[in-house]
PyMOL Python script that loads the backbone (N, CA, C, O; Angstrom):
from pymol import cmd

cmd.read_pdbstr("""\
ATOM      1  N   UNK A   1       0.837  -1.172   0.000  1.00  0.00           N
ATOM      2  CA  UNK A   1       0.000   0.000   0.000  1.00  0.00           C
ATOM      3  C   UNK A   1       0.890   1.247   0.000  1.00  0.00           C
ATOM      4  O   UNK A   1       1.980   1.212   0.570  1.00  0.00           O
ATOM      5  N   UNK A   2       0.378   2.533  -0.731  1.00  0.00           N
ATOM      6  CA  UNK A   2       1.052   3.833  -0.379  1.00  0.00           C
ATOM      7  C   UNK A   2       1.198   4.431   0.160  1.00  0.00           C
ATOM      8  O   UNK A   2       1.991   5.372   0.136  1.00  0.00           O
ATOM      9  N   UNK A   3      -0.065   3.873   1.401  1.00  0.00           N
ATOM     10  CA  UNK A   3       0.608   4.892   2.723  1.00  0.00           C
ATOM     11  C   UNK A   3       1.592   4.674   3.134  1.00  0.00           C
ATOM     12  O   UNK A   3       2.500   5.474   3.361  1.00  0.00           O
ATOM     13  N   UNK A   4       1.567   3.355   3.327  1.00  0.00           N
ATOM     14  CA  UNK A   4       3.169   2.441   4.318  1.00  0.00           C
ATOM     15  C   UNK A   4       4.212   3.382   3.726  1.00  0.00           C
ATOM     16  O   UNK A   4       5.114   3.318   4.561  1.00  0.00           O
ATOM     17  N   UNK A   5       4.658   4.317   2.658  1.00  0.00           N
ATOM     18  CA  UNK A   5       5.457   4.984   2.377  1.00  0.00           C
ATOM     19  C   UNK A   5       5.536   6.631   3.277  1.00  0.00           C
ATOM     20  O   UNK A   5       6.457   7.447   3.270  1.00  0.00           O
ATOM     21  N   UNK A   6       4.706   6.669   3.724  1.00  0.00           N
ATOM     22  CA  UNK A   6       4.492   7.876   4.470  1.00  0.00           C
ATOM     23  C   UNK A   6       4.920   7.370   6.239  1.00  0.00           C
ATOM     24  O   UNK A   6       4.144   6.820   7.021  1.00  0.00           O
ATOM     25  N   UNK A   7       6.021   7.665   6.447  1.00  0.00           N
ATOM     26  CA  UNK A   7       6.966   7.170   7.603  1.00  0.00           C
ATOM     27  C   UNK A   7       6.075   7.768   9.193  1.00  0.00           C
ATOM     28  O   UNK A   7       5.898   7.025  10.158  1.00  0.00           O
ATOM     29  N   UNK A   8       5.735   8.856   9.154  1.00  0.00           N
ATOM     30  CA  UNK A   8       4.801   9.510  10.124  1.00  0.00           C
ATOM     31  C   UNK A   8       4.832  11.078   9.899  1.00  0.00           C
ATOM     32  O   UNK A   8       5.698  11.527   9.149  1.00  0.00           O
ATOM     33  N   UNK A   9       4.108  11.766  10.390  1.00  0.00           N
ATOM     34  CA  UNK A   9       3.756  13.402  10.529  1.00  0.00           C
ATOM     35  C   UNK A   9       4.999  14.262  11.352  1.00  0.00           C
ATOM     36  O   UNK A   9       5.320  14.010  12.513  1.00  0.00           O
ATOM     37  N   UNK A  10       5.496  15.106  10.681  1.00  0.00           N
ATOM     38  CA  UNK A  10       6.639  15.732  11.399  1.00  0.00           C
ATOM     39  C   UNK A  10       5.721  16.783  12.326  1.00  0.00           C
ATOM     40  O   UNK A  10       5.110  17.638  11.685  1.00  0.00           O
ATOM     41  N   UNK A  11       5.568  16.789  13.843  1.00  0.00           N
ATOM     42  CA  UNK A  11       4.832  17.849  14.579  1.00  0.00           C
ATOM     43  C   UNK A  11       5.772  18.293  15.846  1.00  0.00           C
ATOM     44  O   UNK A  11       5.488  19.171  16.660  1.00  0.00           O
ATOM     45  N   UNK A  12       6.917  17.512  15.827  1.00  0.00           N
ATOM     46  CA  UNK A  12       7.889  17.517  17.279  1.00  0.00           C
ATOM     47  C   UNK A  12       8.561  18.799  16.983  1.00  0.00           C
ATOM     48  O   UNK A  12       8.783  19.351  18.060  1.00  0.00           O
ATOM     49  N   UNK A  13       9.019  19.575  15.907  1.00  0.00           N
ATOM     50  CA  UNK A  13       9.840  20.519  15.506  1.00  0.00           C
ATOM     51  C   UNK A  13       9.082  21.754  15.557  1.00  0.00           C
ATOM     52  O   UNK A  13       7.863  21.819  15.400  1.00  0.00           O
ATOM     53  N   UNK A  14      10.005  22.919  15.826  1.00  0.00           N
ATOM     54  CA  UNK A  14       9.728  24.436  16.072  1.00  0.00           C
ATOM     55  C   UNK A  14       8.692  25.055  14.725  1.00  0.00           C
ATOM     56  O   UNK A  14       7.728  25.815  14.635  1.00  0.00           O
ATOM     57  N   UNK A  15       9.608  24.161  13.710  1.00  0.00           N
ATOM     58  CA  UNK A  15       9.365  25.293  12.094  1.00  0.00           C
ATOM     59  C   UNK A  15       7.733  24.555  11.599  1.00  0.00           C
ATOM     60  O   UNK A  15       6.906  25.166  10.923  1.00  0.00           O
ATOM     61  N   UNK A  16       7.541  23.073  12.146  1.00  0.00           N
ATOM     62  CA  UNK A  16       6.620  22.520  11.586  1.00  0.00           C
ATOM     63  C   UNK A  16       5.432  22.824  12.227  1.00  0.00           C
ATOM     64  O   UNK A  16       4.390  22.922  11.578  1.00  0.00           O
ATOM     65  N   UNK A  17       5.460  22.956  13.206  1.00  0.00           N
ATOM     66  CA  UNK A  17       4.498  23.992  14.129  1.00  0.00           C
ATOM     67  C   UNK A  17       3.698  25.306  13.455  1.00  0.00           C
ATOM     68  O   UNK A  17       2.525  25.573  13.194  1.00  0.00           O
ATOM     69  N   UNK A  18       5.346  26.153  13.287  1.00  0.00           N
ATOM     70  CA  UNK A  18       4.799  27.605  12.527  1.00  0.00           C
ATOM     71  C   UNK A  18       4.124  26.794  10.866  1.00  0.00           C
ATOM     72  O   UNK A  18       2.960  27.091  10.600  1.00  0.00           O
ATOM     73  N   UNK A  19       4.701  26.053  10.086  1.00  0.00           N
ATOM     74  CA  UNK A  19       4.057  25.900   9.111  1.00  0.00           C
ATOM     75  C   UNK A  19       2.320  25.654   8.950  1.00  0.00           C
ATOM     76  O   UNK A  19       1.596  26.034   8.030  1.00  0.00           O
ATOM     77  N   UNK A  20       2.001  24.987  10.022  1.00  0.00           N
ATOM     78  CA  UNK A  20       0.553  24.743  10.303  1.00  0.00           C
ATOM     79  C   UNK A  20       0.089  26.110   9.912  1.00  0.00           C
ATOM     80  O   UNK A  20      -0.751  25.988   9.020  1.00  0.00           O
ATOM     81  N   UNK A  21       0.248  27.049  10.144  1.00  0.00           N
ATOM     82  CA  UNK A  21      -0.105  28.329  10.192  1.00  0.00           C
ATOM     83  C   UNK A  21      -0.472  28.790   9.040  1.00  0.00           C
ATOM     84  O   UNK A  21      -1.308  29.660   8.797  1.00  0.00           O
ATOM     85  N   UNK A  22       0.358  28.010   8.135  1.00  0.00           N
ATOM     86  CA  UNK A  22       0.373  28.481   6.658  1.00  0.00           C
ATOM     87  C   UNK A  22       0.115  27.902   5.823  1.00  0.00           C
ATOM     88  O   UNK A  22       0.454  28.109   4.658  1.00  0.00           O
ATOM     89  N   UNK A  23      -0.950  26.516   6.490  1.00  0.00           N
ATOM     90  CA  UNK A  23      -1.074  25.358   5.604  1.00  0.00           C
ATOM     91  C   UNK A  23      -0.615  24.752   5.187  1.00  0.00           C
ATOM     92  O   UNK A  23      -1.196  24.076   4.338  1.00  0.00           O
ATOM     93  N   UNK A  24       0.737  24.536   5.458  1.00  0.00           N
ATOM     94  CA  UNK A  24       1.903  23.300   5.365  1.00  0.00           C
ATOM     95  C   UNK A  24       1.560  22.369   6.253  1.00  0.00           C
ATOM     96  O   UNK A  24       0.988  22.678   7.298  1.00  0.00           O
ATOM     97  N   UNK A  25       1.951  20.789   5.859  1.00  0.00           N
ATOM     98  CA  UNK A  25       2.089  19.898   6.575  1.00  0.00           C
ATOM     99  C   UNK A  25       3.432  19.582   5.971  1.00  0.00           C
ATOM    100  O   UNK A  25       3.726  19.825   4.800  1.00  0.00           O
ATOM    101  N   UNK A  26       4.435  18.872   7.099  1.00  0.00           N
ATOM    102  CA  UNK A  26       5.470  18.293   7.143  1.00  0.00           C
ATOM    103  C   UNK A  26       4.631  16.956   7.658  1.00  0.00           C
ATOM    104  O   UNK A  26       3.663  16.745   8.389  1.00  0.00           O
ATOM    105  N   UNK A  27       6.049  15.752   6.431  1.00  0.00           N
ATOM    106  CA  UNK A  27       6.229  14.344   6.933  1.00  0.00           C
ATOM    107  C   UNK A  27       7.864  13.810   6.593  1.00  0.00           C
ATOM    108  O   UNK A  27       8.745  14.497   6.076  1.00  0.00           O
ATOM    109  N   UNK A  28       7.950  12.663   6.957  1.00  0.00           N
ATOM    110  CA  UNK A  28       8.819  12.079   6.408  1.00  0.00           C
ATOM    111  C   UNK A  28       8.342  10.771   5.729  1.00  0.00           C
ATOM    112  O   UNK A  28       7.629  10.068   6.445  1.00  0.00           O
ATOM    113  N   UNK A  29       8.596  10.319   4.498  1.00  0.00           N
ATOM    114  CA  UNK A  29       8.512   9.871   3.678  1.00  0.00           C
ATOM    115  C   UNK A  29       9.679   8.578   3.246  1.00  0.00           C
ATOM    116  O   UNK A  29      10.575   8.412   4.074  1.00  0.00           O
ATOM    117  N   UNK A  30       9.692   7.972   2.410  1.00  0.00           N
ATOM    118  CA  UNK A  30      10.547   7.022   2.208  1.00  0.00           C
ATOM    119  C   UNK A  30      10.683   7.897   0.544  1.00  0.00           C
ATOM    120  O   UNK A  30       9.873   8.357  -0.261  1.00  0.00           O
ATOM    121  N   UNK A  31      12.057   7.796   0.628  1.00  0.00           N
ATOM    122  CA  UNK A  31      13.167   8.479  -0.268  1.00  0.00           C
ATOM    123  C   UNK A  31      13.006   7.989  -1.745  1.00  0.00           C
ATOM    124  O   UNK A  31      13.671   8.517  -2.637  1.00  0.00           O
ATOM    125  N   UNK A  32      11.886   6.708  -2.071  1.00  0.00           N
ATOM    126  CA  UNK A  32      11.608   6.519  -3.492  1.00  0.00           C
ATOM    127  C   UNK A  32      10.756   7.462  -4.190  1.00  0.00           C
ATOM    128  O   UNK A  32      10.955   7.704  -5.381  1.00  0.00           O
ATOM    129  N   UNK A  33       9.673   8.099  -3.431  1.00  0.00           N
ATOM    130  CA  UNK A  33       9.056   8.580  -3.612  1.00  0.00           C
ATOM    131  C   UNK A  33       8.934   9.870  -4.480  1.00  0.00           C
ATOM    132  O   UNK A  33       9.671  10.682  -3.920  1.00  0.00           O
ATOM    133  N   UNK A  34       8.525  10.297  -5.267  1.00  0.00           N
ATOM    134  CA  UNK A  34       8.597  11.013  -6.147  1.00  0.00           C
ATOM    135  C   UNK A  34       7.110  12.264  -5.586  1.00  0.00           C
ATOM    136  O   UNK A  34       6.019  11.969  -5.099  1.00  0.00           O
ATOM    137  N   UNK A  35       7.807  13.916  -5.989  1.00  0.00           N
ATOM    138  CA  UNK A  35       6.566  14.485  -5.935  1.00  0.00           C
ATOM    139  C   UNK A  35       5.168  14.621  -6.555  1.00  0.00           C
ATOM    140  O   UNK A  35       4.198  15.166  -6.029  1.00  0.00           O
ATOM    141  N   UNK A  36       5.236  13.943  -7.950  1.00  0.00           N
ATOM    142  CA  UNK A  36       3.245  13.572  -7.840  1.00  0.00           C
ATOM    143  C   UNK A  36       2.922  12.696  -7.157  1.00  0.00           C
ATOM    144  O   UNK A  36       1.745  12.665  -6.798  1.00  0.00           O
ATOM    145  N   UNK A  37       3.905  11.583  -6.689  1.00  0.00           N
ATOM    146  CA  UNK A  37       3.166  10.786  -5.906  1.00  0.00           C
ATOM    147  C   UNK A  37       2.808  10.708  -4.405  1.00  0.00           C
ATOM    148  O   UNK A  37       2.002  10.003  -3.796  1.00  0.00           O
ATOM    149  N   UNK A  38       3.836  11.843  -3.938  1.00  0.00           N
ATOM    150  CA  UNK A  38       3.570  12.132  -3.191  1.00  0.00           C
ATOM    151  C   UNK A  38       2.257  12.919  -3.004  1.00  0.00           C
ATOM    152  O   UNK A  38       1.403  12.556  -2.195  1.00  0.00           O
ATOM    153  N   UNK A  39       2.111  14.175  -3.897  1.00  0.00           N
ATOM    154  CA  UNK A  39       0.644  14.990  -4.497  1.00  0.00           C
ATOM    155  C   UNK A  39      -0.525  13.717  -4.217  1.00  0.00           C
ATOM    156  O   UNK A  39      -1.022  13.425  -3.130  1.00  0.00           O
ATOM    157  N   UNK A  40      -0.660  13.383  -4.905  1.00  0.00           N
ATOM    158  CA  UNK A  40      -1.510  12.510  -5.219  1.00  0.00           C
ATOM    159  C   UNK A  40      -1.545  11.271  -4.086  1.00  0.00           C
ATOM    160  O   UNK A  40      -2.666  10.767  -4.164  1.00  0.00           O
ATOM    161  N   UNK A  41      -0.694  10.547  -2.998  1.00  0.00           N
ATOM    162  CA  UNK A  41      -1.214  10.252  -1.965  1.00  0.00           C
ATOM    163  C   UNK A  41      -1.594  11.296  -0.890  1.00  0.00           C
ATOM    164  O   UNK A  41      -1.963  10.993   0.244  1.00  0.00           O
ATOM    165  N   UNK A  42      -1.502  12.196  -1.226  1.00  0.00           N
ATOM    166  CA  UNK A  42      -1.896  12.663   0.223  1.00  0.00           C
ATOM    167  C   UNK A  42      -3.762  13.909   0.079  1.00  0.00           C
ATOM    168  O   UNK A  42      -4.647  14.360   0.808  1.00  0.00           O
ATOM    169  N   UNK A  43      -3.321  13.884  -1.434  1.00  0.00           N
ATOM    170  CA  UNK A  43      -5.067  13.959  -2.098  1.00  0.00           C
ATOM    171  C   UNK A  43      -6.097  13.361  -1.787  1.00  0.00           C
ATOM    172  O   UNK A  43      -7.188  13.784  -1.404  1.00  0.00           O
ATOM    173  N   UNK A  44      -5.627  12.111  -2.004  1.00  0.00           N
ATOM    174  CA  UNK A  44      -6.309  10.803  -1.954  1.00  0.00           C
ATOM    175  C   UNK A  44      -6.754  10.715  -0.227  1.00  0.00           C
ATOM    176  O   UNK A  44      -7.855  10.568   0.304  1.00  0.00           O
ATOM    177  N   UNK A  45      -5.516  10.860   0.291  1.00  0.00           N
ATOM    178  CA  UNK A  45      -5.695  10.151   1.924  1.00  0.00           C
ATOM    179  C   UNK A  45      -6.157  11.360   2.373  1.00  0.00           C
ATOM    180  O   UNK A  45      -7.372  11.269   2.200  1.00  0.00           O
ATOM    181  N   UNK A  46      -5.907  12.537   2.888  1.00  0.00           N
ATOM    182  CA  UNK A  46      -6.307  13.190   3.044  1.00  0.00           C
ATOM    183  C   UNK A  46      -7.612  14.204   2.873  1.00  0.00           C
ATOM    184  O   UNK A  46      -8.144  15.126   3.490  1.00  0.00           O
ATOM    185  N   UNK A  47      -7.759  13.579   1.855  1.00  0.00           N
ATOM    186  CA  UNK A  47      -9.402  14.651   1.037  1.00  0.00           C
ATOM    187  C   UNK A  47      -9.016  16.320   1.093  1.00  0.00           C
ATOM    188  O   UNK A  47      -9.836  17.163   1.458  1.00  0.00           O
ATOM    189  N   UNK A  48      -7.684  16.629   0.686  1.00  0.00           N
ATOM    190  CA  UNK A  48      -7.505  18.021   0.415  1.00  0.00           C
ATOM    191  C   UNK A  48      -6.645  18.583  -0.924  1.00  0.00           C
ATOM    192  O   UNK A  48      -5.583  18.050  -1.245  1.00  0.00           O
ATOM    193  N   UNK A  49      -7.090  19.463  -1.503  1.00  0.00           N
ATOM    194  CA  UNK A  49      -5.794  20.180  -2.731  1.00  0.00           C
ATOM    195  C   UNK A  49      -4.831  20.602  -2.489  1.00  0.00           C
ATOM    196  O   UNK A  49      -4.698  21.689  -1.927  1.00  0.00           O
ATOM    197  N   UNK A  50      -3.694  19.700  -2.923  1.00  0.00           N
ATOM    198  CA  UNK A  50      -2.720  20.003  -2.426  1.00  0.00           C
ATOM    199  C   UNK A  50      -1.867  21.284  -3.739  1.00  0.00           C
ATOM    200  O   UNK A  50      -2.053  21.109  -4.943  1.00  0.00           O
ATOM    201  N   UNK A  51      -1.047  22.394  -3.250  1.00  0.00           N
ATOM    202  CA  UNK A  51      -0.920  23.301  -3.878  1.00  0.00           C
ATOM    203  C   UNK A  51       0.591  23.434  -4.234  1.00  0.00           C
ATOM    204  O   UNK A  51       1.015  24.026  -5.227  1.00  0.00           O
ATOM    205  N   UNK A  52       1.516  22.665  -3.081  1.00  0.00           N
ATOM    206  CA  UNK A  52       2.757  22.540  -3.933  1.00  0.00           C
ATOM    207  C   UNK A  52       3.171  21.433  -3.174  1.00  0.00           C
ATOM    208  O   UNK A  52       2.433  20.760  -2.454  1.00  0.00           O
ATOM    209  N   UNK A  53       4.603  21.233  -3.392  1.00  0.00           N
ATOM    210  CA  UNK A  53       5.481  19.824  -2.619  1.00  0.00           C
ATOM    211  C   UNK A  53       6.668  20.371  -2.641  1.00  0.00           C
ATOM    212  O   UNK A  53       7.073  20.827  -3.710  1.00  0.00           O
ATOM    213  N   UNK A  54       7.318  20.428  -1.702  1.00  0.00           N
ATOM    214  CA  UNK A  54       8.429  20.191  -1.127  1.00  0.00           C
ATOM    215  C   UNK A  54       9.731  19.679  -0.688  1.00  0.00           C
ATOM    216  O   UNK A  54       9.997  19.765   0.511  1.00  0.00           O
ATOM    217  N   UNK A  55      10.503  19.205  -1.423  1.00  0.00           N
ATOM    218  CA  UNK A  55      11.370  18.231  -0.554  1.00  0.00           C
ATOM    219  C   UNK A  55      12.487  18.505  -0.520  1.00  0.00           C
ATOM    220  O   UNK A  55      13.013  19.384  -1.203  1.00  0.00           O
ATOM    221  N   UNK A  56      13.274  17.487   0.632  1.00  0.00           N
ATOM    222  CA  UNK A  56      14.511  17.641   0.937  1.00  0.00           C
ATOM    223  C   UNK A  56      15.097  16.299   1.652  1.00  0.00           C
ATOM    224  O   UNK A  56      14.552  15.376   2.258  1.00  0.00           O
ATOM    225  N   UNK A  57      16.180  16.538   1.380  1.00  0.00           N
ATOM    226  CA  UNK A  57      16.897  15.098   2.227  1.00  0.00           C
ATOM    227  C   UNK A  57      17.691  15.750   3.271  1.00  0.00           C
ATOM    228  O   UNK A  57      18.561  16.540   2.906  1.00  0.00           O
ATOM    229  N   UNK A  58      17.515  15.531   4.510  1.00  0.00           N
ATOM    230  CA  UNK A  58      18.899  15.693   5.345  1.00  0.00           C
ATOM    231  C   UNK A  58      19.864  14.819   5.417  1.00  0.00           C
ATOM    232  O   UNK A  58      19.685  13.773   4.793  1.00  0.00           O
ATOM    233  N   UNK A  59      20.875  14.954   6.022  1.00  0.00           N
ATOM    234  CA  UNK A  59      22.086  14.452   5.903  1.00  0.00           C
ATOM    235  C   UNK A  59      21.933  13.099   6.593  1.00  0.00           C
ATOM    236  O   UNK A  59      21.323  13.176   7.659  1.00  0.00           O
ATOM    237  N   UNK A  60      22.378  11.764   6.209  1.00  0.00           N
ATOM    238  CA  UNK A  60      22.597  11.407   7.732  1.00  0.00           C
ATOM    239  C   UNK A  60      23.216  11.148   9.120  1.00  0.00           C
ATOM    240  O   UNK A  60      24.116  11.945   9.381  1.00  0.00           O
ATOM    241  N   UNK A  61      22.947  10.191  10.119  1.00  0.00           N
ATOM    242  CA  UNK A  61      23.485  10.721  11.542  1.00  0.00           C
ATOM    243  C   UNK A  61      24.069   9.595  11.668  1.00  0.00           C
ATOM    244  O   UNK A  61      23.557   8.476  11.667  1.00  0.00           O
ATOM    245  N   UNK A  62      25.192   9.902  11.781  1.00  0.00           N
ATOM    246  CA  UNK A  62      26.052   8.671  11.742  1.00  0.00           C
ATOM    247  C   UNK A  62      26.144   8.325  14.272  1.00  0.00           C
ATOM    248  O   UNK A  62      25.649   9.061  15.127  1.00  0.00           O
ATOM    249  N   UNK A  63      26.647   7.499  14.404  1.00  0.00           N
ATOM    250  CA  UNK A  63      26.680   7.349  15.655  1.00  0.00           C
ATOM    251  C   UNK A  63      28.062   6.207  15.710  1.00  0.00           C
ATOM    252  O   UNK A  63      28.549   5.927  14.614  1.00  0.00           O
ATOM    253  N   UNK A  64      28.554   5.694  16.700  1.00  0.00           N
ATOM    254  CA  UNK A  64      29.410   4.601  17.081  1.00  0.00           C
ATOM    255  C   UNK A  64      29.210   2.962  16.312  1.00  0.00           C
ATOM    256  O   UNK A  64      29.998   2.046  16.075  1.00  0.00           O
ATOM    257  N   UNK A  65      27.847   3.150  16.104  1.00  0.00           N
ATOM    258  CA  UNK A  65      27.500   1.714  16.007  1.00  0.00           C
ATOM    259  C   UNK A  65      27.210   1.951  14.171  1.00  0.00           C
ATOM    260  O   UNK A  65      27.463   1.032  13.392  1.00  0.00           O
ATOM    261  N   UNK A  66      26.949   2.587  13.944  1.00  0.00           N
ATOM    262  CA  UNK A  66      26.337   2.958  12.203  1.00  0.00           C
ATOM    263  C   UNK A  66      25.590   4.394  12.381  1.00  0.00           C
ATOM    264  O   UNK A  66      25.867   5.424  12.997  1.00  0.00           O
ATOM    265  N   UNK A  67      24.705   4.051  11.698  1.00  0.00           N
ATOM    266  CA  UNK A  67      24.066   5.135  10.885  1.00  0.00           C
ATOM    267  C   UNK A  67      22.665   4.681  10.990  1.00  0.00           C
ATOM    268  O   UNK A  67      22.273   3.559  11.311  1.00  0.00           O
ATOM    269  N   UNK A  68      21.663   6.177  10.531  1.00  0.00           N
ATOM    270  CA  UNK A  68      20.420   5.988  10.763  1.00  0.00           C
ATOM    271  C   UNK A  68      19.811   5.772   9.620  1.00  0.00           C
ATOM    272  O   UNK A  68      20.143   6.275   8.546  1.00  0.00           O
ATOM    273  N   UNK A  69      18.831   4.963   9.818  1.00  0.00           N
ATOM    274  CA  UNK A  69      18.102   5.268   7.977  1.00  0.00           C
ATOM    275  C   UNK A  69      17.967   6.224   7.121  1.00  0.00           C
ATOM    276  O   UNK A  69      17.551   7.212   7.725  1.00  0.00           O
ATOM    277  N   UNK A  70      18.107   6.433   6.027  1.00  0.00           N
ATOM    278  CA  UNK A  70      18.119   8.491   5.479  1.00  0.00           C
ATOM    279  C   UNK A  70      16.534   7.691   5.068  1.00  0.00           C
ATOM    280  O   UNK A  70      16.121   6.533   5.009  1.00  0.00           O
ATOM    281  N   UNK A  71      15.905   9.262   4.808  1.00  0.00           N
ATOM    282  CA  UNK A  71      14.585   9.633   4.513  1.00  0.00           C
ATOM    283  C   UNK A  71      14.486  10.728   3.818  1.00  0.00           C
ATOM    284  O   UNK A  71      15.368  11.563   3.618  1.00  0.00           O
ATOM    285  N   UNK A  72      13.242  10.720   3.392  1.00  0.00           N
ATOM    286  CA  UNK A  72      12.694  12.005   2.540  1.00  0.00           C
ATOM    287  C   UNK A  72      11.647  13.196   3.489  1.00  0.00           C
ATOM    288  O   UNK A  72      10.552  12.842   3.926  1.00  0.00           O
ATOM    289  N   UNK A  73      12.036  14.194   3.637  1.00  0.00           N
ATOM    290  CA  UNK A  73      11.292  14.913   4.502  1.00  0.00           C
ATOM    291  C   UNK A  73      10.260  16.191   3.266  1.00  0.00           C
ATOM    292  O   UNK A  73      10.785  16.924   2.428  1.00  0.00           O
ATOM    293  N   UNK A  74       9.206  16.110   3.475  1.00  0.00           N
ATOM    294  CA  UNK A  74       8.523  16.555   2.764  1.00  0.00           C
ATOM    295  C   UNK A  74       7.430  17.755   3.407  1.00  0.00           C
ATOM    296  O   UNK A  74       6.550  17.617   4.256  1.00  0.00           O
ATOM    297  N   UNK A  75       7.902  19.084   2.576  1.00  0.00           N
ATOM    298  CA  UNK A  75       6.573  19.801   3.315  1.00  0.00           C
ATOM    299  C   UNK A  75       5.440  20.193   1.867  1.00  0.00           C
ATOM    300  O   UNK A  75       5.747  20.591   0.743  1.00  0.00           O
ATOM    301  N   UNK A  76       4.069  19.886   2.463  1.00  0.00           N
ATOM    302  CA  UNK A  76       2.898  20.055   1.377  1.00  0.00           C
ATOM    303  C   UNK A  76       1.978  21.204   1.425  1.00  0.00           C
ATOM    304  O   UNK A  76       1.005  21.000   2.150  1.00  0.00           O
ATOM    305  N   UNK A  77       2.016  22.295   0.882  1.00  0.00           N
ATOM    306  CA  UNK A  77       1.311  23.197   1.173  1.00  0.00           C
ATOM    307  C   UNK A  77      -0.411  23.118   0.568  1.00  0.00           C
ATOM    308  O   UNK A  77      -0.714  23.298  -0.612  1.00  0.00           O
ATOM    309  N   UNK A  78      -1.227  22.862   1.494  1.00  0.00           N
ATOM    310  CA  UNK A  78      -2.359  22.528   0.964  1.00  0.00           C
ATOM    311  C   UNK A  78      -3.135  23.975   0.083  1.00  0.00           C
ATOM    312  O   UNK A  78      -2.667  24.986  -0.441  1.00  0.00           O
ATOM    313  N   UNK A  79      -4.468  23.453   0.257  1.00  0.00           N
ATOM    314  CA  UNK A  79      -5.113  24.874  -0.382  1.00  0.00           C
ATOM    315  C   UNK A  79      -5.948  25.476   0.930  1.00  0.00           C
ATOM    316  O   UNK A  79      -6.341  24.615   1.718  1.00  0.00           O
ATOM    317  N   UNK A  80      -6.229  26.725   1.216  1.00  0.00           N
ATOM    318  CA  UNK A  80      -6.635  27.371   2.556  1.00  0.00           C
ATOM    319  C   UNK A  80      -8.141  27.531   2.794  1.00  0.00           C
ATOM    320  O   UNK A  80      -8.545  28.194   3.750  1.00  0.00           O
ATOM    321  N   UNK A  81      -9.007  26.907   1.901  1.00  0.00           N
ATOM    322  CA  UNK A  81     -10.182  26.197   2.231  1.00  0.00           C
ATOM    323  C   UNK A  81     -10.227  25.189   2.869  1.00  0.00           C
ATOM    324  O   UNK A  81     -11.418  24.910   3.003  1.00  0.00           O
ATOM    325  N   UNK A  82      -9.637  24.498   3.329  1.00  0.00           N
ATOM    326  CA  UNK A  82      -9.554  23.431   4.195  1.00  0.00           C
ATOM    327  C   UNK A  82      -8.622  23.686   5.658  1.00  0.00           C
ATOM    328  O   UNK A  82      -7.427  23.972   5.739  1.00  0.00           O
ATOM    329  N   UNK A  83      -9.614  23.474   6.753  1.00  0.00           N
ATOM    330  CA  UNK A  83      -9.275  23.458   7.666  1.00  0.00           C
ATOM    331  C   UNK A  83      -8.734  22.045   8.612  1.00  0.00           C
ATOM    332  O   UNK A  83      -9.439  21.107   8.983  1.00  0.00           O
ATOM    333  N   UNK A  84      -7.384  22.232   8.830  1.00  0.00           N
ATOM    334  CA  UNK A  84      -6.341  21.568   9.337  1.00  0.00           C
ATOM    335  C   UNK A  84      -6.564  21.032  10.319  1.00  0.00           C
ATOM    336  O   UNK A  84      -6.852  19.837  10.252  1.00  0.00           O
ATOM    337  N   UNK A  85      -6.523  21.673  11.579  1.00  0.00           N
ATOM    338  CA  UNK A  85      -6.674  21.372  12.993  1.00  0.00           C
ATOM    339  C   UNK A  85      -8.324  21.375  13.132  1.00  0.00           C
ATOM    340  O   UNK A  85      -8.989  22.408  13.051  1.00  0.00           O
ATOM    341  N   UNK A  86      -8.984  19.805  13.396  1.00  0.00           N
ATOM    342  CA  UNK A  86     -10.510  19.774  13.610  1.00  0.00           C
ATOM    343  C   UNK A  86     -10.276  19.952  15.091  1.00  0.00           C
ATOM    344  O   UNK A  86     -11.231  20.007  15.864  1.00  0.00           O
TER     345      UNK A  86
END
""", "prot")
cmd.dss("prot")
cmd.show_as("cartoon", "prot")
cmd.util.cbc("prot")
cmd.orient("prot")
């Protein structure tokens, strides 16, 4: 399925907070993923127009033992007829 590609909702961070504000949602994503498909799952799952896409990779975090999985971090700016926070 295409959600299983959608890793979880970024809401722990300062900037993803203020984005709510502006009709952005942040996630992280799995790194195959391409932006219509991203568009287009979160159309689908969501029931909203989505108005642009976003992305970026951060670096990854290396530690003693290895390294962390890299990911795709994605912010979606919806359309402002739709209200976010029910």
């Amino acid at each position: 399925m295409m959600l299983d590609l959608v890793k979880y909702p970024v809401i722990r961070t300062e900037k993803a907070t203020r984005l709510v504000e502006n009709n952005q949602l942040s996630f992280d994503v799995d790194v195959r993923l391409t932006k219509p498909q991203i568009r287009k799952l979160i159309q689908e799952f969501f029931n909203v127009k989505v108005l642009a896409v976003n992305t970026h990779r951060p670096p990854r975090k290396t530690n003693r033992l290895g390294s962390k999985p890299s990911y795709k971090r994605v912010i979606v700016t919806v359309d402002s007829d739709v209200t976010l926070l029910k």
